[in-house]
C-alpha positions in Angstrom: 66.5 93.1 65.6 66.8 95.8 63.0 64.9 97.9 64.7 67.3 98.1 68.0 70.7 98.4 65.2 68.3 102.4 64.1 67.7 102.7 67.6 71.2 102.4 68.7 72.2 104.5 65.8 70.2 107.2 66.1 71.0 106.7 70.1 74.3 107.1 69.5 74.5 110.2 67.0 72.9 112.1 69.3 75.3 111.2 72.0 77.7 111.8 69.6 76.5 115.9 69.0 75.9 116.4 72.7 79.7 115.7 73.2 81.2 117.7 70.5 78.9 120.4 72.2 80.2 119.7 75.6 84.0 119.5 73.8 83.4 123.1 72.4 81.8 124.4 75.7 84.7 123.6 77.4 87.2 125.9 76.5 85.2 128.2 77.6 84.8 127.0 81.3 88.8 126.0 81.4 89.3 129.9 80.7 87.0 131.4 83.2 
């Protein structure tokens, strides 16, 4: 079981970064 609560973690950290990127990306688009 402690094994799935790093998964998730690490799971969701990386979701986390890929939205900020997509958040920063998209001023960017809006503008074009």
């Amino acid at each position: 079981e402690e094994r799935d609560t790093i998964d998730l973690a690490i799971i969701l950290k990386e979701n986390t970064k890929r939205l900020f990127m997509y958040i920063e990306k998209l001023p960017c688009v809006l503008n074009s």
